[in-house]
N, C-alpha and C positions, 0 to 999 in steps of 0.2 A: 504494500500500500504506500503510493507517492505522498500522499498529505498524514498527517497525525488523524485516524479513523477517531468517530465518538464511541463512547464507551454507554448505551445503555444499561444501570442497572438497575435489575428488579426486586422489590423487595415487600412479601406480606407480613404483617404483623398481625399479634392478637395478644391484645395485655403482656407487652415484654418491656412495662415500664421500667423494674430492674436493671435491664440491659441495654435498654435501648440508646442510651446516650453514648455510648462505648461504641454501638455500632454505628452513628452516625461522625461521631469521631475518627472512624478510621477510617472513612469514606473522605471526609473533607481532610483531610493530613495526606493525602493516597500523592506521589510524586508525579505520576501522572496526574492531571485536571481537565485534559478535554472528556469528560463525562456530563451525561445528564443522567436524574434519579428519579423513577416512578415509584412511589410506596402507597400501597393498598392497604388500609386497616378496614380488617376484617368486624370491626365495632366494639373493640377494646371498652374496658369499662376501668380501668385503673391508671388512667393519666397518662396513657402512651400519646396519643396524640396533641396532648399538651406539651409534651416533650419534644417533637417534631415539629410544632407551628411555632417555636420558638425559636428554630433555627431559619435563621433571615439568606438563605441562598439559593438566586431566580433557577438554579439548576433543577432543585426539589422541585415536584410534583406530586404533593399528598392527596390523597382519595381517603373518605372515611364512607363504609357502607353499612348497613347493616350485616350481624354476623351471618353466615352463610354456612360454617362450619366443614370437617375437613374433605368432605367427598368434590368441596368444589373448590382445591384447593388451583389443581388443571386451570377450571373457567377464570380462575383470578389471574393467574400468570399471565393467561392469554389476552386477560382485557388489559395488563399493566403492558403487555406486548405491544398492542392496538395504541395504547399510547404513547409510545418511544417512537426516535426515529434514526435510534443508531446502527451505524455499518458493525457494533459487534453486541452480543447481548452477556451482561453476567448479573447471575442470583448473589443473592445474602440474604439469609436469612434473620429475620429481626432478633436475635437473639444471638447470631454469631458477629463480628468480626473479622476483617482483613489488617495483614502487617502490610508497612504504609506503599512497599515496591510493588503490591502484587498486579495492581494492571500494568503500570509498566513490564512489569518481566512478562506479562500473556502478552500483550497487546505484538511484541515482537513476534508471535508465534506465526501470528498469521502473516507475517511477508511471504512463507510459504505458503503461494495459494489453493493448495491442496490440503491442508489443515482446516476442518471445520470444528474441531472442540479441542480445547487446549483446558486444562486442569493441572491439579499437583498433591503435593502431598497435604496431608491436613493435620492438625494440634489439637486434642481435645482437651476442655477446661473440664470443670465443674462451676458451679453458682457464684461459687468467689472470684474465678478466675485462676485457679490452681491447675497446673498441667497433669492430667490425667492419662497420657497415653499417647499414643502417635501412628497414625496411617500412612504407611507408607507405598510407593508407588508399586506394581507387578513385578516380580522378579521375571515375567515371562514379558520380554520387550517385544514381541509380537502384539500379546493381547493389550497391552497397555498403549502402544501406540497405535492399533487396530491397522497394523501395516504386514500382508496386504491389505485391501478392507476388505470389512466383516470378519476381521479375528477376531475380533473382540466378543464375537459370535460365541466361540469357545466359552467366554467368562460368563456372559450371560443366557446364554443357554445351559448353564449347568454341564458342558462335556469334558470342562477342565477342570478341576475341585483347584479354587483361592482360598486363602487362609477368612477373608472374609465374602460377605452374599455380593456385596455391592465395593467394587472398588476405587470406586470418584464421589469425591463429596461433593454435597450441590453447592455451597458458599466457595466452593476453588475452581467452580467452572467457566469457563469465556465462550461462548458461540459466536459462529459466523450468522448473522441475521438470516440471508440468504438461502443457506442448509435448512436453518429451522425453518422459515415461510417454507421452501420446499416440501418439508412433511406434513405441511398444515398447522405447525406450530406446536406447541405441548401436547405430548400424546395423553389421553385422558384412558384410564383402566380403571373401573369399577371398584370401589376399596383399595387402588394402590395408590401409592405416591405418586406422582409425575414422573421424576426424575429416570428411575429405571425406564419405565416404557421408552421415553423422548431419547435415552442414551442407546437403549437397544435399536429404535428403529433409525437415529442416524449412523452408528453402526455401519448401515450399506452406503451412504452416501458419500463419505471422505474419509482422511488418515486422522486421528489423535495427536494432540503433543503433549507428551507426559514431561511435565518438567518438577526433576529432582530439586525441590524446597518447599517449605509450607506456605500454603498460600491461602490460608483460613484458619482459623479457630471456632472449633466446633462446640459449643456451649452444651451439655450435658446436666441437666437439672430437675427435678422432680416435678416440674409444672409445665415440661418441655413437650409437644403436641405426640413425639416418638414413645412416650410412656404410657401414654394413656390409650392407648391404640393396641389389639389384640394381635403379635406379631406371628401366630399362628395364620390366621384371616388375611393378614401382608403377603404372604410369604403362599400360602394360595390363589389368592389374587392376580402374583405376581405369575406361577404356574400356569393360571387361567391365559392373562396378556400371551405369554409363549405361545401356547398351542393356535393363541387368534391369530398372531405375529406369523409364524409359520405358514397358514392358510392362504394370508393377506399377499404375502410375499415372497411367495413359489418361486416365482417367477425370476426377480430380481437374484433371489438367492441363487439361483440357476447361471445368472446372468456373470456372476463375480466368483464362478466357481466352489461354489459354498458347499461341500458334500455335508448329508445328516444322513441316518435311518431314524423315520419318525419311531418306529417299536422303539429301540434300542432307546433315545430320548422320554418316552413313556417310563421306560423302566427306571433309567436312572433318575427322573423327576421322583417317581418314588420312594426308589430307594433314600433319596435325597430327603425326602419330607420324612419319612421313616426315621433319619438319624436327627432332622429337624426335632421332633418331637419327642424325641429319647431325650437329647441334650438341650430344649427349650429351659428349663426350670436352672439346669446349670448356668448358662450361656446370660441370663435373666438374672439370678445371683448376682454374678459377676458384675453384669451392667449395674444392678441396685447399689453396687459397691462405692462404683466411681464418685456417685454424686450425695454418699454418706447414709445411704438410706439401709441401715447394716441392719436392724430386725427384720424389715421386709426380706431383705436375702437370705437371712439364716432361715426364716419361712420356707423361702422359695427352695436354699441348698438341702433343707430338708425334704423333701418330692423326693428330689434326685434319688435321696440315698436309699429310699425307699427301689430305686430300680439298682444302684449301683452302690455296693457296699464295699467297694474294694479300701485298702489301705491309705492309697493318693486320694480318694474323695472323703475318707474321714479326717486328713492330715488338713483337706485344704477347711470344712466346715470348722475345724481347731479355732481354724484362721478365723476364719470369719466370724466366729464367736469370741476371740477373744478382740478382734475389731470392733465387736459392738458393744463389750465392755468398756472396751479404752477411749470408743466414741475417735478411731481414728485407724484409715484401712494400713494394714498391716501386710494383706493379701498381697496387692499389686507389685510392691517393691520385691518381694521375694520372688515374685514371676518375673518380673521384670531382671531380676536378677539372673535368675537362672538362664532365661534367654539370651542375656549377656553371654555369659560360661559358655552357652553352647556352639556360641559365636566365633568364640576364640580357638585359634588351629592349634592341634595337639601335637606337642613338640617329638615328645617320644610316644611310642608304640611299643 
């Protein structure tokens, strides 16, 4: 791109009075500044939008509607879309955060005009802003920079097992406007998020830049719209989109060389949901962890053990009990530890 492109960002809110101020902070501090900002509140009732009409910059674009709640969370994006009119689009989420480089380092991504989503690595807080943990990019640079396209096909169709379901956060994302009008803009899935569907179907459209830095901060907290949300119901939802996704898009998939066996995707969708709901109560703990909420998880790591009584899952419940004694997690640094160790190459044999 010959001129400095605008930077579209979108962002819905819903009572993220807490945060909110942090996250228009790092928007206005950001070293890039050809940007304009759409924010949609969703009908906050705890002084969020008091908080945004007091910041005085013609860039803002605040919308307050009535709440609509989250099934329409797709139809907002799409009307905060309708309203920009920038050559690139990125999300934030009202409750996260960007460190102040991060459009500048995307915004380069796209001089390659073959790049239609550029992302990065992400940081997750909790409430206070304490560093909880760290997403890092695919060790598989195929899927991660979806080169050739539709490899990313792999990640998202469940044929490659990642350490985690989803692996781009929507607050580190940058789109090409272009790409996204071309699919029709935010894809909408029944009970799911946006983000998967919209990332799977450009998928066929262009290459990824996966670029090694954090380029969000993912706010984790007990009032956060991901908790309250039954991640069983996601995560089928999510299964559901695929099987449309595939019907949809035979053809194209044909087009870019894309082999599957739909059985063989059946089964391992299964099987997949199968080990989903074995380690749901686990996986659930752990997350209850991060943002303090340690008798809910000793609740939850309780299920588990009920299926899994082995040695390492009474060691880690220890943990976690004695976390909710000391009212401070104990759990993570020990993993986090260990993950370290296993890291390092072993000198002798």
């Amino acid at each position: 791109m010959g001129r400095k492109p605008i930077v579209s960002v979108l962002t819905l809110v819903f009572n993220h009075g807490p945060y909110i101020k942090e996250t228009i902070d790092s928007v206005l501090k950001q070293t890039y500044q050809n940007w304009e900002w759409i924010i949609i509140d969703d009908g906050s009732t705890d002084g969020t939008g008091d908080v945004i009409k007091n910041i005085k910059d013609s860039r803002i674009r605040y919308l307050c509607q009535e709440n609509t709640g989250f099934d329409s969370q797709v139809k907002n994006y799409n009307k905060a879309l309708s309203m920009s009119s920038g050559d690139l689009v990125a999300m934030l989420d009202g409750d996260d955060y960007w460190p102040e480089y991060k459009l500048e380092v995307q915004v380069k991504s796209f001089d390659d005009h073959g790049i239609i989503l550029s992302y990065g690595e992400c940081c997750l807080i909790n409430q206070g802003g304490k560093s909880i943990g760290y997403m890092d990019l695919s060790d598989n640079a195929s899927i991660a920079c979806n080169t050739p396209i539709g490899s990313s096909l792999k990640a998202f169709l469940k044929i490659v097992k990642l350490k985690r379901y989803l692996f781009m956060h929507n607050s580190t994302v940058m789109l090409k406007r272009s790409a996204l009008l071309n699919i029709g803009g935010f894809i909408y899935a029944p009970m799911a998020h946006g983000d998967f569907p919209t990332w799977t179907r450009l998928s066929l459209e262009g290459r990824f830049s996966a670029i090694p830095a954090c380029l969000g901060y993912w706010r984790r907290h007990p009032s956060a719209a991901t908790f309250g949300r039954n991640p069983l119901h996601l995560f089928d939802a999510g299964i559901s989109f695929l099987k449309g996704f595939i019907l949809e898009n035979e053809k194209k998939l044909k087009e870019i060389g894309f082999s599957y066996d739909i059985d063989d995707l059946e089964k391992r969708w299964q099987e997949t949901r199968k080990e989903f709901v074995t380690y749901h109560p686990y996986n659930t703990a752990l997350q209850m962890m991060k943002p303090g909420l340690f008798e809910k998880s000793k609740s939850e790591f309780l299920s588990f053990l009920e299926k899994d009584r082995s040695l390492k899952s009474g060691m880690i419940y220890s943990l976690i009990a004695l976390s909710s004694l000391l009212n401070f997690d104990i759990l993570h640094p020990v993993i986090d530890l260990k993950e370290r160790l296993r890291k390092i190459p072993m000198l002798y044999k």
